[in-house]
C-alpha positions as CSV (number, residue, x, y, z in Angstrom):
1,X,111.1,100.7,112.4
2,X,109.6,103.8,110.2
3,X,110.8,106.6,108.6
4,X,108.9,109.8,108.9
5,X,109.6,112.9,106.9
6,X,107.2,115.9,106.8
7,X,106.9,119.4,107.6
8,X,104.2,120.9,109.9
9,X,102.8,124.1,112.0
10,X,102.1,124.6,115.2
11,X,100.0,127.3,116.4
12,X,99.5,128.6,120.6
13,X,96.4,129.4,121.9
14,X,96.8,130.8,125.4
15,X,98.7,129.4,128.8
16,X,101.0,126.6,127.0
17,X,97.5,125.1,124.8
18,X,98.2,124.5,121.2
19,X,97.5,123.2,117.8
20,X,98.6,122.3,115.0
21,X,98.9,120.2,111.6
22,X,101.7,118.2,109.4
23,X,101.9,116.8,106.4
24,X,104.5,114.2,105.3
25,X,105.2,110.3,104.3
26,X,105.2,107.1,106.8
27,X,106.8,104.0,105.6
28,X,109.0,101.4,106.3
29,X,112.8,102.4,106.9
30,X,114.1,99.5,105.4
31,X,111.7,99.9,102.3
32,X,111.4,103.9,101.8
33,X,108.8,103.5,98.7
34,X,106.7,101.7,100.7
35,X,104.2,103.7,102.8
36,X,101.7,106.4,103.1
37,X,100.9,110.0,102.5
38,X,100.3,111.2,105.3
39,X,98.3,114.6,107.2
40,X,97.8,115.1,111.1
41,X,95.8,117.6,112.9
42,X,96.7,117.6,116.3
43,X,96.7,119.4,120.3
44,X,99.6,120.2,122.2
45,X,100.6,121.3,125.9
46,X,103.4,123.0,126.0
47,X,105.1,123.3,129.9
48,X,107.5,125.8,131.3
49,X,106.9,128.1,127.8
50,X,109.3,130.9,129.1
51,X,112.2,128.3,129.8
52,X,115.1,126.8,126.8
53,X,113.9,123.6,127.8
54,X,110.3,123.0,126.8
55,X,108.6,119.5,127.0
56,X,105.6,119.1,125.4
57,X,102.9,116.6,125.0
58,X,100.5,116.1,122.2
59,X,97.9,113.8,120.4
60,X,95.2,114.0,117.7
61,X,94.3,112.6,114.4
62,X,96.0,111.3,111.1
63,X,95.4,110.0,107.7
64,X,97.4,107.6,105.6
65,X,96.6,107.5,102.2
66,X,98.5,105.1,99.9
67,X,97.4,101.2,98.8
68,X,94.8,101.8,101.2
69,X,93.3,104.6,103.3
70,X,93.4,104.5,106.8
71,X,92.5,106.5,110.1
72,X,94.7,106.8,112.9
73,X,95.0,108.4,116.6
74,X,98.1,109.8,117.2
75,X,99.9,110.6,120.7
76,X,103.6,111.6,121.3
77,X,105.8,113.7,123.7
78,X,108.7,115.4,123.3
79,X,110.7,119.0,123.9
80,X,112.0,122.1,122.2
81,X,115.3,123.5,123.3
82,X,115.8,126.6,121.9
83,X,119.3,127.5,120.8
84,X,118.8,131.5,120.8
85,X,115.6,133.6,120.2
86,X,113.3,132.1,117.0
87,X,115.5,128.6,116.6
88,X,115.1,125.5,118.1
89,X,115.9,121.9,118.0
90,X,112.8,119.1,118.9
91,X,112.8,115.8,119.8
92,X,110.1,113.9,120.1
93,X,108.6,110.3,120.2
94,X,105.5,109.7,118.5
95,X,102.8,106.7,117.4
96,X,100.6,106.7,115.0
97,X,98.2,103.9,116.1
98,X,95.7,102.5,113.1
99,X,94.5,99.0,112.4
100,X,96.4,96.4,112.0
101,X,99.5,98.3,114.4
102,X,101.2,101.0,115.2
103,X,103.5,102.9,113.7
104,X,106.2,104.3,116.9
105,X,109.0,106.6,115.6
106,X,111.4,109.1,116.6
107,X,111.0,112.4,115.1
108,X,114.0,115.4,114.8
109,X,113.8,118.6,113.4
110,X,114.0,122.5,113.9
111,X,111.4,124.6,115.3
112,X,111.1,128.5,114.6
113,X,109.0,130.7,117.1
């Protein structure tokens, strides 16, 4: 199991199309010094954009950077439920797939629009 605690931005194009980036750290949840740096750059679709309920899907690219550097493909899905206008809660299910394994967690947050 990981732990996964960052901060990103996403970023619509046009007709639910996305992107976006994070930064953050990846590591073990039993062992929280052990892990990576880490920095994503990703694309999203975004369904039902006019609706409370948003489920999204999304995928792209990472780098972990700590005892050793390492590139990684990243897919995930998820949803946004927004609360009231501008604040959201997300939930979403993501892996981080680099050699020697992946790296599957669940990820929580607020989103602002």
């Amino acid at each position: 199991m990981t732990a996964h605690v960052g901060v990103g931005i996403d970023r619509f194009l046009s007709r639910g199309f996305g992107v976006g980036g994070e930064i953050g750290y990846l590591g073990a949840a039993v062992a929280p010094g052990v892990g990576s740096a880490l920095a994503s750059v990703n694309s999203a679709y975004h369904f039902n954009r006019a609706d409370k309920f948003v489920p999204f899907v999304t995928g792209g690219y990472s780098l972990l950077v700590g005892s050793v550097t390492e590139n990684a493909r990243n897919f995930g899905a998820g949803f946004n439920y927004w609360f009231r206008e501008g604040l959201g809660f997300r939930l979403e299910m993501r892996d981080h797939i680099a050699i020697p394994g992946h790296a599957l967690g669940l990820r929580l947050g607020l989103t602002f629009r």
